[in-house]
C-alpha positions as CSV (number, residue, x, y, z in Angstrom):
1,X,24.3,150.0,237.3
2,X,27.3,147.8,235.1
3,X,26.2,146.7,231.4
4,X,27.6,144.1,229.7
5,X,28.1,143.7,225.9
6,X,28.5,140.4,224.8
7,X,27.0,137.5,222.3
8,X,23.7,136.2,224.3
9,X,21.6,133.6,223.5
10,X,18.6,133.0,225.0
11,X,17.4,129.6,225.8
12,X,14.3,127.6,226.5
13,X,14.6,124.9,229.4
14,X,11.5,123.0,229.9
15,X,11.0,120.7,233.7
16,X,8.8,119.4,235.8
17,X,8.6,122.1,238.4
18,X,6.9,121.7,242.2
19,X,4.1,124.0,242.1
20,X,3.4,126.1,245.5
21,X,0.2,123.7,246.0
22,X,2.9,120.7,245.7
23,X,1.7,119.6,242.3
24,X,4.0,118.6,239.4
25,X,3.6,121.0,236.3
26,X,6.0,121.2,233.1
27,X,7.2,124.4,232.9
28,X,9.4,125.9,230.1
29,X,11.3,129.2,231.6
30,X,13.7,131.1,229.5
31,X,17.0,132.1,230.3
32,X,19.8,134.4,228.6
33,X,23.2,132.7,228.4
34,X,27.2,134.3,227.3
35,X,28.5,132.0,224.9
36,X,30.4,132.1,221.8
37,X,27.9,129.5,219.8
38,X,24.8,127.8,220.4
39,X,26.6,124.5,221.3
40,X,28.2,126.7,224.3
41,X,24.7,127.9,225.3
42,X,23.2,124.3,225.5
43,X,26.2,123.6,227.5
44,X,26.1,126.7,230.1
45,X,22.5,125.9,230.5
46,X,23.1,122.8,231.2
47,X,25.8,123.6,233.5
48,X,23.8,126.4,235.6
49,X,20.4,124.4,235.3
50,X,21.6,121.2,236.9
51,X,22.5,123.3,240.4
52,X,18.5,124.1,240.7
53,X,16.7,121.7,239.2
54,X,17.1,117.9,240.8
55,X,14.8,116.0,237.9
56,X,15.0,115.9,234.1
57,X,15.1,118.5,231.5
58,X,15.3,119.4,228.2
59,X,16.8,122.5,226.2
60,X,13.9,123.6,224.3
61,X,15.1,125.7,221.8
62,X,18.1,128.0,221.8
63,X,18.3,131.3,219.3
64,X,20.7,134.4,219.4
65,X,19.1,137.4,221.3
66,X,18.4,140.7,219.5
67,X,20.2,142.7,221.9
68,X,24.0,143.1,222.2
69,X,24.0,145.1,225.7
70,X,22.9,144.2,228.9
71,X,21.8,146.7,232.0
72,X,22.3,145.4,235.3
73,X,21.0,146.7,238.1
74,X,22.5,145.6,241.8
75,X,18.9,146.7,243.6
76,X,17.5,143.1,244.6
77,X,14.0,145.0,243.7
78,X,14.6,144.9,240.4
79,X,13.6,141.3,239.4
80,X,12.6,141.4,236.1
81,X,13.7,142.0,232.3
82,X,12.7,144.7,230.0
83,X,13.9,144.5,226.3
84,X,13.6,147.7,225.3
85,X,14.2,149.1,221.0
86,X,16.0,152.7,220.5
87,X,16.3,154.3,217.5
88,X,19.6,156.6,217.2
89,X,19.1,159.4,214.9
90,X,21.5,161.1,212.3
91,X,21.4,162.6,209.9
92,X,22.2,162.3,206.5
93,X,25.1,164.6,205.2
94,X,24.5,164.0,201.7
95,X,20.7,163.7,201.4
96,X,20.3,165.6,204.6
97,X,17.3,163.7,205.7
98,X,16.5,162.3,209.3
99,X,18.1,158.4,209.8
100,X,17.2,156.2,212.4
101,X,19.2,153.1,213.6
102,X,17.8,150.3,215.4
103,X,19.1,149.0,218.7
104,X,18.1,146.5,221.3
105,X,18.8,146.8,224.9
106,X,17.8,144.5,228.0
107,X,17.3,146.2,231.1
108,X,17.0,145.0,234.5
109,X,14.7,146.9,236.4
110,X,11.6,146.2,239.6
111,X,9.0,147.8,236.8
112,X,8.8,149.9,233.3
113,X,9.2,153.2,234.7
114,X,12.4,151.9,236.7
115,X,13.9,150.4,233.4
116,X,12.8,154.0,231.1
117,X,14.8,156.0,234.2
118,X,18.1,153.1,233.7
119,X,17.6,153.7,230.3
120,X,17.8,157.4,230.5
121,X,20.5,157.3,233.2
122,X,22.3,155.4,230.8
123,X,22.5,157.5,227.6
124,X,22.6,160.8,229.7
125,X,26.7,159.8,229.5
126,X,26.0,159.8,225.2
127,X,25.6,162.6,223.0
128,X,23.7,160.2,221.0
129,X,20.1,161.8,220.2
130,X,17.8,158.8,220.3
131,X,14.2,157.9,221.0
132,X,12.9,155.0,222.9
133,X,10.3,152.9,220.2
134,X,9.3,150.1,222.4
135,X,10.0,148.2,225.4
136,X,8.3,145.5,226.9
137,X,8.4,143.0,229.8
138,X,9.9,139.9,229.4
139,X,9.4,136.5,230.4
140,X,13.3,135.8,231.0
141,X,13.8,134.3,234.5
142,X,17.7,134.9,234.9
143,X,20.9,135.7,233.0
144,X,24.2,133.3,233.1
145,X,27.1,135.4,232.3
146,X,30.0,132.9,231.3
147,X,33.0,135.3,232.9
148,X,31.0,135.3,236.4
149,X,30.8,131.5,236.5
150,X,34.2,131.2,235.2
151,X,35.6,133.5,237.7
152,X,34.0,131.6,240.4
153,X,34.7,128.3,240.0
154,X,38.4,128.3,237.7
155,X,40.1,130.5,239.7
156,X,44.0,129.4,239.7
157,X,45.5,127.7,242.4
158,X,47.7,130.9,243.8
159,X,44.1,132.8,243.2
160,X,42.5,130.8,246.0
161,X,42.6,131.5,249.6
């Protein structure tokens, strides 16, 4: 398992997609880019989307995502997304009282008991005491990390073999 922390965004692209019975159904899936600013994001997505879909679409709405970190998990089992909320707790040294800190996390994982163990496997290397608050299944369909694409297709010429 490698995570990633980075500025994500996720992304909204909406498309006439070929249903399995061969009908034509607008779809909007959502998708987590890298990027630096939401102009960036349109423009990734753009970039990756045009490779899959052949027809028109549209960027339906782009926002910053909640979470910083991403999980990745190389088992091609694990096919969805879990967003998942921790709360770190400290404590206090003046007041002495019980503080907990917010954090998101996306974790990708074949099902919720797989993402709680990633999670757990995860923080085992912390001494961070923390609690797991929520997690949930997403409906994100795939992530585009802007390194991976860079380092695919910009390579310099003395790079390539």
């Amino acid at each position: 398992m490698r995570t990633r922390t980075a500025q994500w965004f996720e992304t909204k692209v909406r498309y006439e997609k070929t249903m399995d019975d061969g009908q034509q159904k607008k779809v909007t899936e959502l998708y987590v880019v890298d990027a630096l600013s939401f102009t960036e994001a349109e423009a990734a997505t753009t970039e990756e989307m045009s490779a899959y879909i052949s027809g028109d679409f549209d960027i339906a709405d782009i926002k910053k995502a909640t979470y910083g970190e991403i999980f990745f998990s190389d088992k091609e089992t694990d096919d969805r997304f879990y967003k998942a909320k921790l709360q770190y707790i400290t404590i206090d040294e003046k007041t002495e009282k019980e503080k907990r800190t917010n954090v998101h996390y996306l974790i990708q994982a074949a099902n919720f008991a797989q993402a709680l163990r990633y999670i757990e496997e995860a923080m085992s290397n912390t001494m961070i005491d923390y609690v797991v608050a929520a997690m949930q299944e997403t409906q994100i369909m795939d992530i585009f990390e802007h390194n991976k694409a860079l380092k695919k297709e910009h390579k310099p010429e003395y790079e390539k073999e």
